[in-house]
N, CA, C and O atoms as a MOPAC input file, in Angstrom:
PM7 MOZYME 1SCF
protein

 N    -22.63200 1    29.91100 1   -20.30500 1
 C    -21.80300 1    28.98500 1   -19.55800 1
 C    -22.50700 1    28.65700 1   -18.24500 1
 O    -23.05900 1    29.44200 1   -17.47400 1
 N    -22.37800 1    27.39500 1   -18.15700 1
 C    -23.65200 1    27.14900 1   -16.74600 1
 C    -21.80500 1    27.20800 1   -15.48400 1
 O    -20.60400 1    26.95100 1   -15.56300 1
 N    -22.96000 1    27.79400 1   -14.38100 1
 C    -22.16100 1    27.47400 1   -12.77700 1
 C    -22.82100 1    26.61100 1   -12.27300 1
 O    -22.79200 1    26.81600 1   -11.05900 1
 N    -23.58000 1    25.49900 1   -12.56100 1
 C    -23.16500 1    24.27500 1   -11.91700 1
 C    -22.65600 1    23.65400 1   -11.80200 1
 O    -22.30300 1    22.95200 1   -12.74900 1
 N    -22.27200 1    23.46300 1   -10.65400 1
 C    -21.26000 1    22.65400 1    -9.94600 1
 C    -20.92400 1    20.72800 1   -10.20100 1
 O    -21.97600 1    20.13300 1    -9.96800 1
 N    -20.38800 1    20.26500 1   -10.38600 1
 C    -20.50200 1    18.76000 1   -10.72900 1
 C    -19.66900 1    17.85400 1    -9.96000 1
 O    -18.49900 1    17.58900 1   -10.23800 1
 N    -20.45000 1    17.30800 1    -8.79700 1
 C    -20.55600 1    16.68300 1    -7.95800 1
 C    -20.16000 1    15.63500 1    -7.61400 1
 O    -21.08500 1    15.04100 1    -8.16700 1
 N    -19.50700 1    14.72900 1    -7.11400 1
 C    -19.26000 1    13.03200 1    -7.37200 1
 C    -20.69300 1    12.47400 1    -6.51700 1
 O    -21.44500 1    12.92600 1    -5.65400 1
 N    -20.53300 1    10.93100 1    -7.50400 1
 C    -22.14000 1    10.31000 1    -6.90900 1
 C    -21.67300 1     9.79800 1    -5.47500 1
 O    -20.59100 1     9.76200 1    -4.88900 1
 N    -23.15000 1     9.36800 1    -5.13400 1
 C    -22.73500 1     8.36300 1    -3.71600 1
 C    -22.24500 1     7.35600 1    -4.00600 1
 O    -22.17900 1     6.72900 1    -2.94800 1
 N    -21.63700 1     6.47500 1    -5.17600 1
 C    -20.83700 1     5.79000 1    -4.89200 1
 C    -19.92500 1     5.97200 1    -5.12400 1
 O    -19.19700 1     4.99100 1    -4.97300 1
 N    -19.35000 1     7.02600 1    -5.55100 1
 C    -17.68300 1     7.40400 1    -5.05000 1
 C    -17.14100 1     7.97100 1    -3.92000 1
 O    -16.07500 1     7.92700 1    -3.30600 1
 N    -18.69500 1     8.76600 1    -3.80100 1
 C    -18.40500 1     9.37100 1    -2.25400 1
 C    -18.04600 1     8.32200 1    -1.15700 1
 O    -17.23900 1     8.64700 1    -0.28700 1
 N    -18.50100 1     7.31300 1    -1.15500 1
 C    -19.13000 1     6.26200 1     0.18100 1
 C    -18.25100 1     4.79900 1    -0.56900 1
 O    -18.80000 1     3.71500 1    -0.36800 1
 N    -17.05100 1     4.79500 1    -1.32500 1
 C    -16.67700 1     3.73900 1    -2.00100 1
 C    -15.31000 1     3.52700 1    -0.27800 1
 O    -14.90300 1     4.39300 1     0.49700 1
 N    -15.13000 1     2.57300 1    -0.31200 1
 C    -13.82500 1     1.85300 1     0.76400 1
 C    -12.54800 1     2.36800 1     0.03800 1
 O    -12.19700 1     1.93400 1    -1.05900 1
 N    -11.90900 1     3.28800 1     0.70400 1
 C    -10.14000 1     3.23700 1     0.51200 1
 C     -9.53700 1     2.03200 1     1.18100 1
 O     -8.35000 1     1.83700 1     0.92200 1
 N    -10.06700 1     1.28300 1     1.90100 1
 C     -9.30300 1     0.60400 1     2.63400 1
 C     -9.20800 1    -1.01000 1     1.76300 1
 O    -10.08200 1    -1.87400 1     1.69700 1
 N     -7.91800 1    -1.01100 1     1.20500 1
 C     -7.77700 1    -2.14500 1     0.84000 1
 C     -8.17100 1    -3.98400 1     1.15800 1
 O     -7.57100 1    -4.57400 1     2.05600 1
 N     -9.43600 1    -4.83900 1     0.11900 1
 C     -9.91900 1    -5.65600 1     0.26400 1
 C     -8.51900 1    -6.52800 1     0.93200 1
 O     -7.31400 1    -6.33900 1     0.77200 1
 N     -9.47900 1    -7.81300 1     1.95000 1
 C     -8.07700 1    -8.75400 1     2.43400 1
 C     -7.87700 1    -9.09100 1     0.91300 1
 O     -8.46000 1    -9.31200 1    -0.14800 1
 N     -6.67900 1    -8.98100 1     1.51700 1
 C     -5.28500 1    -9.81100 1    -0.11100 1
 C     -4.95200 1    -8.92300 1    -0.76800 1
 O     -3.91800 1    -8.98500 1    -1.43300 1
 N     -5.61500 1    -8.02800 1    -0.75800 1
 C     -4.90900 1    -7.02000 1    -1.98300 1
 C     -4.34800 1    -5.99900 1    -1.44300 1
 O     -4.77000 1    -5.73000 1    -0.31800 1
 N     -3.31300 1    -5.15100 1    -1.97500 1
 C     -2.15500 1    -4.23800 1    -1.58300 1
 C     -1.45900 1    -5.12000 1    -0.87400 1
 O     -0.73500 1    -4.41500 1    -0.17100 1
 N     -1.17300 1    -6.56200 1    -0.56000 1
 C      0.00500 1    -7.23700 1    -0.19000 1
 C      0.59800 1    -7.65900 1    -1.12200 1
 O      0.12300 1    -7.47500 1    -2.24200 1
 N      1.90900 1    -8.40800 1    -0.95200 1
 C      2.65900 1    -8.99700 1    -1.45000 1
 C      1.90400 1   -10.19900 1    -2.30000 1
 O      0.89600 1   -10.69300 1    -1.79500 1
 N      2.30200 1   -10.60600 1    -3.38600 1
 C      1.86100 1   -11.62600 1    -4.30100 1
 C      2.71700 1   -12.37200 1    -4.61900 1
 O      3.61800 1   -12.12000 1    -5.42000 1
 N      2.42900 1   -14.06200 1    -3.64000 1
 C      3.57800 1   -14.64800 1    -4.15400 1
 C      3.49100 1   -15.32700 1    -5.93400 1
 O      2.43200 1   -15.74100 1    -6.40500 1
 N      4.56600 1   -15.31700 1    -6.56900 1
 C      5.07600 1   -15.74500 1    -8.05800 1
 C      5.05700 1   -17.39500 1    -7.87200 1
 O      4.63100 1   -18.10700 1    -6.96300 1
 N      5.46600 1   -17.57900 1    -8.66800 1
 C      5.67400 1   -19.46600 1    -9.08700 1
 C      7.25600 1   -19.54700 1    -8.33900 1
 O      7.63100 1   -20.50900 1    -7.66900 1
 N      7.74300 1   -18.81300 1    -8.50400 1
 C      9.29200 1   -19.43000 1    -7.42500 1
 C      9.39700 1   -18.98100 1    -6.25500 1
 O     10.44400 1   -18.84000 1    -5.62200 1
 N      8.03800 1   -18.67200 1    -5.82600 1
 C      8.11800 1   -18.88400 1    -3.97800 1
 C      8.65300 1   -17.14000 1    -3.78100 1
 O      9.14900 1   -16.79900 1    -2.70700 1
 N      8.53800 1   -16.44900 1    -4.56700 1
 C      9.42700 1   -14.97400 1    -4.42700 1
 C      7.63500 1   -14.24200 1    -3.88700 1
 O      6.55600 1   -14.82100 1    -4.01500 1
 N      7.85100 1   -13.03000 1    -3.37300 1
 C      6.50300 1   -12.30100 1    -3.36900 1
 C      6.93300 1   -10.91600 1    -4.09700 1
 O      7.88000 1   -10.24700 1    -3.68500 1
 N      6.16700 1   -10.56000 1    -5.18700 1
 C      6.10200 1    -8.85300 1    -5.67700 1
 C      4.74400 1    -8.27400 1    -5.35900 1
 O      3.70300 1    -8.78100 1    -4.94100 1
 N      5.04600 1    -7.21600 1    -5.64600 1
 C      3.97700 1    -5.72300 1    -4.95400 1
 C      3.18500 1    -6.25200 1    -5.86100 1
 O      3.65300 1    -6.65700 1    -6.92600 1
 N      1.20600 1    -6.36400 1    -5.43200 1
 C      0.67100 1    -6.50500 1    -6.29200 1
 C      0.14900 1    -5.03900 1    -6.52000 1
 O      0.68000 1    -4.12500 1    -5.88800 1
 N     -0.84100 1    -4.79200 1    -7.37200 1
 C     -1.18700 1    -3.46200 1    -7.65100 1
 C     -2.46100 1    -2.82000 1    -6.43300 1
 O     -3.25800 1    -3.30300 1    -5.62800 1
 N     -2.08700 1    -1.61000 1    -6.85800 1
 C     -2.68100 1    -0.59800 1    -5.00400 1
 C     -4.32400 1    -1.15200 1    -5.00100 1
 O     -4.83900 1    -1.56800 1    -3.96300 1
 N     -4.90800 1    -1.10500 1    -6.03600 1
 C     -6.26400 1    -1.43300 1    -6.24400 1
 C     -6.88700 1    -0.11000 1    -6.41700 1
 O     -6.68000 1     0.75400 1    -7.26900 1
 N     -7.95800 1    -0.16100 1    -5.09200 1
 C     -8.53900 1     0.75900 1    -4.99500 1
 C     -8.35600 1     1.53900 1    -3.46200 1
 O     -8.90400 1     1.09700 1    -2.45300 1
 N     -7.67000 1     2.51700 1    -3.46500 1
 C     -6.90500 1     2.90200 1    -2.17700 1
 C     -6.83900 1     4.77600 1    -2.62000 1
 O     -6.89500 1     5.39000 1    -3.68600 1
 N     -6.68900 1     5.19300 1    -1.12500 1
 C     -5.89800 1     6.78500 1    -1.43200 1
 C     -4.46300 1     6.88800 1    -2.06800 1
 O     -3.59000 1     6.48200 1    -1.30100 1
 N     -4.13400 1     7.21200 1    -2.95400 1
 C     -2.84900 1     7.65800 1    -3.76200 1
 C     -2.37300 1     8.71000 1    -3.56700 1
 O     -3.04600 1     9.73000 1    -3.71600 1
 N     -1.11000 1     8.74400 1    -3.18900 1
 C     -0.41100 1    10.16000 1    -2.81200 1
 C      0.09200 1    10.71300 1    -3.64800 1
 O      0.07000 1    11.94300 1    -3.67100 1
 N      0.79700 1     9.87800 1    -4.74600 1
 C      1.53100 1    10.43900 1    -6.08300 1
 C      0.62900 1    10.57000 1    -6.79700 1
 O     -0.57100 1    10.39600 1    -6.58400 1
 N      1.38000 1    11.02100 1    -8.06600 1
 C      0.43600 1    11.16900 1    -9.46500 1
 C      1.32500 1    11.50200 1   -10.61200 1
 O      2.13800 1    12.41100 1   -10.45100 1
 N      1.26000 1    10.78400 1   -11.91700 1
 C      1.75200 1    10.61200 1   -12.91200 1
 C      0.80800 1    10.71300 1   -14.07100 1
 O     -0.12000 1     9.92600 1   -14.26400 1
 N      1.20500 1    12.05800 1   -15.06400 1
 C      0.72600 1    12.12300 1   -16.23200 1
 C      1.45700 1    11.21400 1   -17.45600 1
 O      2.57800 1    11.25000 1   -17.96300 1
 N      0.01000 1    10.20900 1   -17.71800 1
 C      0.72900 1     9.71200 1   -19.16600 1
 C     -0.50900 1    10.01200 1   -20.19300 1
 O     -1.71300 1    10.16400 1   -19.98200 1
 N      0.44200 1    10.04000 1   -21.64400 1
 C     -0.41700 1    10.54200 1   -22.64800 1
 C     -0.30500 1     9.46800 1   -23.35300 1
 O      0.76400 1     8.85900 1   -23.40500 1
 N     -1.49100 1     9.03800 1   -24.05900 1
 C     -1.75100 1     8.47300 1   -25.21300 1
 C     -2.37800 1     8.87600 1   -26.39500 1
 O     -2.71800 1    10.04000 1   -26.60400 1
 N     -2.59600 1     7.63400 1   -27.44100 1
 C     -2.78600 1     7.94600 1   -28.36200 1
 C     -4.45700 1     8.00900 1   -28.45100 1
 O     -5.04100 1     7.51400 1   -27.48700 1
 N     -4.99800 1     8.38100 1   -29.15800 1
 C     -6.45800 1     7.53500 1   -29.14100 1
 C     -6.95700 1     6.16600 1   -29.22600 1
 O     -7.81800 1     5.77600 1   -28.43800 1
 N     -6.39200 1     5.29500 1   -30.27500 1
 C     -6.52300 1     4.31700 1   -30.28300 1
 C     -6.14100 1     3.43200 1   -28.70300 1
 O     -6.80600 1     2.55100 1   -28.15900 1
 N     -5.06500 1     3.94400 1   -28.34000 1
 C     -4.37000 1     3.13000 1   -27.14300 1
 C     -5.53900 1     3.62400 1   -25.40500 1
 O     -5.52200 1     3.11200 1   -24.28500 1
 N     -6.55200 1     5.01300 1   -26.08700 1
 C     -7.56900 1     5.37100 1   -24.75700 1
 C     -8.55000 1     4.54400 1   -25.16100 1
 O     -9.03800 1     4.19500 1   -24.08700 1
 N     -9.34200 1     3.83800 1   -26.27500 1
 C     -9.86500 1     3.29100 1   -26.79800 1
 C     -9.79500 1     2.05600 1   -26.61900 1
 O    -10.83600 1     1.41600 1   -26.76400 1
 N     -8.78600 1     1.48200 1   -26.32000 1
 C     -8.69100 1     0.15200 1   -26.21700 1
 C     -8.74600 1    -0.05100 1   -24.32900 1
 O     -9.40900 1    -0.96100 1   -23.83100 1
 N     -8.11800 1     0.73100 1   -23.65700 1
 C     -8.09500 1     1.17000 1   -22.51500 1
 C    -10.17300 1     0.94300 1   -22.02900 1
 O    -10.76700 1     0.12600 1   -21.32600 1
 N    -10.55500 1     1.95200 1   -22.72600 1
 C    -11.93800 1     1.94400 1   -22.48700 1
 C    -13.03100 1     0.82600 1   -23.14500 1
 O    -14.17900 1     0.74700 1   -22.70700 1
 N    -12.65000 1     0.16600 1   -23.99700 1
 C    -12.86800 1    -1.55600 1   -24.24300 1
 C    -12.32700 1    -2.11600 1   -23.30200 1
 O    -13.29700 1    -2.70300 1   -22.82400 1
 N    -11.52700 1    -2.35800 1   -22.70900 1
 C    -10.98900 1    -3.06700 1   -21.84200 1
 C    -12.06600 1    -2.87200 1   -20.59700 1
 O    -12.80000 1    -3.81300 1   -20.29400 1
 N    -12.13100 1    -1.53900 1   -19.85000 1
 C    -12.70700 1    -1.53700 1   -19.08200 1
 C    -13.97600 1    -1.94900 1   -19.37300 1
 O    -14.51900 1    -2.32600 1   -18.33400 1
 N    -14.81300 1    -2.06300 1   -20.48700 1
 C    -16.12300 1    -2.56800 1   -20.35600 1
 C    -15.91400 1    -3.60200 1   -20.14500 1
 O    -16.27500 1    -4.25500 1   -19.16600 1
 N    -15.12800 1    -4.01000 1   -21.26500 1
 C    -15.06500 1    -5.68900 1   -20.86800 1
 C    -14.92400 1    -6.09700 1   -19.70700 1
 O    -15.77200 1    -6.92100 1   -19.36500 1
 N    -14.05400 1    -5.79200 1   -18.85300 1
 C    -13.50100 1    -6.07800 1   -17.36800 1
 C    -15.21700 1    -5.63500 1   -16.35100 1
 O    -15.48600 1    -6.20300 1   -15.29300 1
 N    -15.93600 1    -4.78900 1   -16.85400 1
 C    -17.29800 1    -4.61900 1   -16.04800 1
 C    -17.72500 1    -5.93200 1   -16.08500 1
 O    -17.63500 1    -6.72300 1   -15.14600 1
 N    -18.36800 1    -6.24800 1   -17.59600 1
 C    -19.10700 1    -7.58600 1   -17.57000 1
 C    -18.49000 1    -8.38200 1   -17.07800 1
 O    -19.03600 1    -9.04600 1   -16.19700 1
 N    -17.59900 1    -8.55700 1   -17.30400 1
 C    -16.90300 1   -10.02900 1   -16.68300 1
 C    -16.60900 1   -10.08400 1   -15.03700 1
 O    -16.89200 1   -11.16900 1   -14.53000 1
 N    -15.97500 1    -8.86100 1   -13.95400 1
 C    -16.44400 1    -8.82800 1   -12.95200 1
 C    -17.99100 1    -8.34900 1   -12.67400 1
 O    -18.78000 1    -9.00200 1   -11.99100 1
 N    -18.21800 1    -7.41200 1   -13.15700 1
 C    -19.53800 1    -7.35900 1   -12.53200 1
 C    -19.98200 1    -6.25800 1   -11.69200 1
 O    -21.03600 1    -6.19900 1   -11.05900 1
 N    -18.93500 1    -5.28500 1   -11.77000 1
 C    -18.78600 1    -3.64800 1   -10.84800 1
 C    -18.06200 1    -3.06700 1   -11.69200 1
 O    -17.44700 1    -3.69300 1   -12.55500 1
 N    -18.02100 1    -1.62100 1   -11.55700 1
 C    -17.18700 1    -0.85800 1   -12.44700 1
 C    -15.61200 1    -0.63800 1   -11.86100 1
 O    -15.32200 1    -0.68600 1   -10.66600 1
 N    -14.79700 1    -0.42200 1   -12.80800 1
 C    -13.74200 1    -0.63100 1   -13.10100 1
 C    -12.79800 1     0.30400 1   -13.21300 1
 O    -12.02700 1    -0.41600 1   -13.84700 1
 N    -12.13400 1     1.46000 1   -13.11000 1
 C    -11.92200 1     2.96600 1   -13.30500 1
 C    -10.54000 1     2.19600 1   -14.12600 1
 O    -10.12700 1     1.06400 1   -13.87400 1
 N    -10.03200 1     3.05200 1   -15.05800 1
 C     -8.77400 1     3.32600 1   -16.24200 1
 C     -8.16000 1     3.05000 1   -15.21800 1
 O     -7.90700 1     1.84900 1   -15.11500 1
 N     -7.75900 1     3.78100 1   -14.28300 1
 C     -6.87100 1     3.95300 1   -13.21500 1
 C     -5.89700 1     2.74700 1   -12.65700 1
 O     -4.68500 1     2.71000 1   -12.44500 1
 N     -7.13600 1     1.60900 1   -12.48400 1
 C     -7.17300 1     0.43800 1   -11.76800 1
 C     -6.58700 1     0.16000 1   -12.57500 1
 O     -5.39100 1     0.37700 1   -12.38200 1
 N     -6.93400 1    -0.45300 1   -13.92300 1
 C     -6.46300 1    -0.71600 1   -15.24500 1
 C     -4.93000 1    -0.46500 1   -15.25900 1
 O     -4.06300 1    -1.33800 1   -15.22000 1
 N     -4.77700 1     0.64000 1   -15.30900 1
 C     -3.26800 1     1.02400 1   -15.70700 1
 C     -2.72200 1    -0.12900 1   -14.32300 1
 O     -2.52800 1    -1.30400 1   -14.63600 1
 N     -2.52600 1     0.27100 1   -12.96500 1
 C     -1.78700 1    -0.24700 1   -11.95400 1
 C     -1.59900 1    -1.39400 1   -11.48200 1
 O     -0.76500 1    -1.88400 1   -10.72000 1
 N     -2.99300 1    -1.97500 1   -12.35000 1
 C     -2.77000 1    -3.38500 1   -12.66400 1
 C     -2.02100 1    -3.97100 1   -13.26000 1
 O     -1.47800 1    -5.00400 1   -12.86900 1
 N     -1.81800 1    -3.34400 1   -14.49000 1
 C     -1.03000 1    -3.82500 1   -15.60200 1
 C      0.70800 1    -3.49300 1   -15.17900 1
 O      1.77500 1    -4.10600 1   -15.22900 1
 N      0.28200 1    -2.31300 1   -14.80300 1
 C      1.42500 1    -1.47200 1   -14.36600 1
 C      2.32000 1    -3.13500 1   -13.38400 1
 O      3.27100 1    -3.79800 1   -13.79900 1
 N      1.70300 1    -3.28000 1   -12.35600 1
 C      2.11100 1    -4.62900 1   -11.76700 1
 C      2.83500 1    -5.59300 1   -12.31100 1
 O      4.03600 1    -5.86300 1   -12.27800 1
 N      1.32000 1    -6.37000 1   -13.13900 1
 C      1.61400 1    -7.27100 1   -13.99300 1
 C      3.12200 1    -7.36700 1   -14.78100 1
 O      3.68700 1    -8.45300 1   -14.90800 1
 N      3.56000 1    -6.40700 1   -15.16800 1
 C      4.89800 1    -5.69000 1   -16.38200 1
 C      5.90000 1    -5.93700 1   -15.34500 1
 O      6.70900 1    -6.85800 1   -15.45600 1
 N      5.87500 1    -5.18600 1   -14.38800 1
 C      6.83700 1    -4.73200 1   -13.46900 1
 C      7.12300 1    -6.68700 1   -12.87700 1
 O      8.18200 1    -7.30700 1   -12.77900 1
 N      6.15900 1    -6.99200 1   -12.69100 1
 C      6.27900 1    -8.63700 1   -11.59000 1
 C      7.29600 1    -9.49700 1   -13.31400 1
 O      8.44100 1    -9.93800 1   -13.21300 1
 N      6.75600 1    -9.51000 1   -14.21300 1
 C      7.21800 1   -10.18300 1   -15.18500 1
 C      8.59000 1    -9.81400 1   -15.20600 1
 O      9.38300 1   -10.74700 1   -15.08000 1
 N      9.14800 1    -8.43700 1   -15.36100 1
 C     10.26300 1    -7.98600 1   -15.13000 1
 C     11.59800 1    -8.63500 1   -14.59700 1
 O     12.69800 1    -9.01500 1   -15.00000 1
 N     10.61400 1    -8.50500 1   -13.10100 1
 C     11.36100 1    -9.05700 1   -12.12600 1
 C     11.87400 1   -10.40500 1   -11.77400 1
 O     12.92500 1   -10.65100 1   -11.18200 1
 N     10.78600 1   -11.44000 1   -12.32200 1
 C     10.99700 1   -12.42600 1   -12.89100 1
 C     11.23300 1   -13.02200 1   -13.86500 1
 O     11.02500 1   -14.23500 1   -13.89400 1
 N     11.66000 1   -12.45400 1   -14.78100 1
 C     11.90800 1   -13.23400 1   -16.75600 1
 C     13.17000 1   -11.85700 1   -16.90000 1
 O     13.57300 1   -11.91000 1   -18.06200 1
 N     13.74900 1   -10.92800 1   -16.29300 1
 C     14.81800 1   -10.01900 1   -16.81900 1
 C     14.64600 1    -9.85100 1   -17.76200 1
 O     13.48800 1    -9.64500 1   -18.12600 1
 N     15.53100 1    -9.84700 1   -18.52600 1
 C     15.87900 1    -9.69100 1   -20.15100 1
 C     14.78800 1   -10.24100 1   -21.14800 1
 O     14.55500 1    -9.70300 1   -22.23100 1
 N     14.06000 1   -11.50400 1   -20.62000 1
 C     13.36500 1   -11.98200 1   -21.60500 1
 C     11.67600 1   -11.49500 1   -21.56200 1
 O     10.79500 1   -11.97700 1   -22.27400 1
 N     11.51100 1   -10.48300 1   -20.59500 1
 C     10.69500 1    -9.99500 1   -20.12600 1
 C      9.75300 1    -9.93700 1   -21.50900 1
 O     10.14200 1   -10.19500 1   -22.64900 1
 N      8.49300 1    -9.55300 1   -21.12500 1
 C      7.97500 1    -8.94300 1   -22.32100 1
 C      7.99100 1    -7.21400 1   -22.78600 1
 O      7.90900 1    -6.53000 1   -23.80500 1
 N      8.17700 1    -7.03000 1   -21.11200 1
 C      8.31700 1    -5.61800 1   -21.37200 1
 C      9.61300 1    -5.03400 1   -21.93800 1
 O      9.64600 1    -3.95700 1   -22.53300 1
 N     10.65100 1    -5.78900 1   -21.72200 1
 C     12.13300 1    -5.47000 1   -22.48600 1
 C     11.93500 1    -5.65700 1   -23.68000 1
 O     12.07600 1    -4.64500 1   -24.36700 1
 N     11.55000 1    -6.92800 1   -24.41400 1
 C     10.39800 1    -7.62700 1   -26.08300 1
 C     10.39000 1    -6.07600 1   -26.71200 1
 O     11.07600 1    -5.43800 1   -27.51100 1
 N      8.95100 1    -5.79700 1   -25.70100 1
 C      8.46600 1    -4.34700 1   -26.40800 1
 C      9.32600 1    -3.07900 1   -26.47600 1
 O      9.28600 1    -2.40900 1   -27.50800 1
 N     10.11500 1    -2.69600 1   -25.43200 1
 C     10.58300 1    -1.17200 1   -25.30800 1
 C     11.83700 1    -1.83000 1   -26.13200 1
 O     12.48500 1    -0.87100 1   -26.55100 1
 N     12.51800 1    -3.16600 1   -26.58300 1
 C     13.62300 1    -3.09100 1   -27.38200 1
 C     13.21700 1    -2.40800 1   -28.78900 1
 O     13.73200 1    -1.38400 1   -29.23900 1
 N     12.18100 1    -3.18100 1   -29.40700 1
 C     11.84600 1    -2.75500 1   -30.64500 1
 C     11.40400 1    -1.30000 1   -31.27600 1
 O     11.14700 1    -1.20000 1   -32.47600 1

């Protein structure tokens, strides 16, 4: 069993908590309303275990490649989730009942 230690690189070490302008504010919607957009990339105080399936970490981790090439920097699951996490929550708030996320958790 090795005792080396495993380290974070310099670019996590030396990455900005401090939220880019525009992001971690308010996001205004199409009816003039503003919802929370997602934290980004920031210090997090909470923490929430969710489990998946494989297929559903799999698609998670397609996603994030995809989301590399297409921005062009890497991308952590994390971001991913709180994004989406957003996205769900803003639809919510705006479409109620016809939400997509109500769609899904009815069935």
């Amino acid at each position: 069993m090795s005792r080396r230690v495993n380290l974070p690189g310099a670019e996590e070490l030396f990455r900005s908590t401090v939220p880019a302008r525009g992001t971690g504010e308010d996001a205004p919607t199409s009816s003039g309303e503003s919802t929370p957009a997602s934290s980004g990339r920031v210090k997090h105080d909470e923490k929430m275990t969710v489990y998946l399936t494989s297929e559903e970490l799999l698609a998670i981790e397609h996603a994030r490649l995809t989301l590399k090439s297409m921005v062009g920097r890497k991308i952590d699951r994390g971001r991913i989730v709180r994004a989406a996490l957003a996205i769900a929550l803003a639809d919510l708030e705006e479409n109620g009942d016809s939400s997509e996320i109500v769609g899904r958790l009815s069935e």
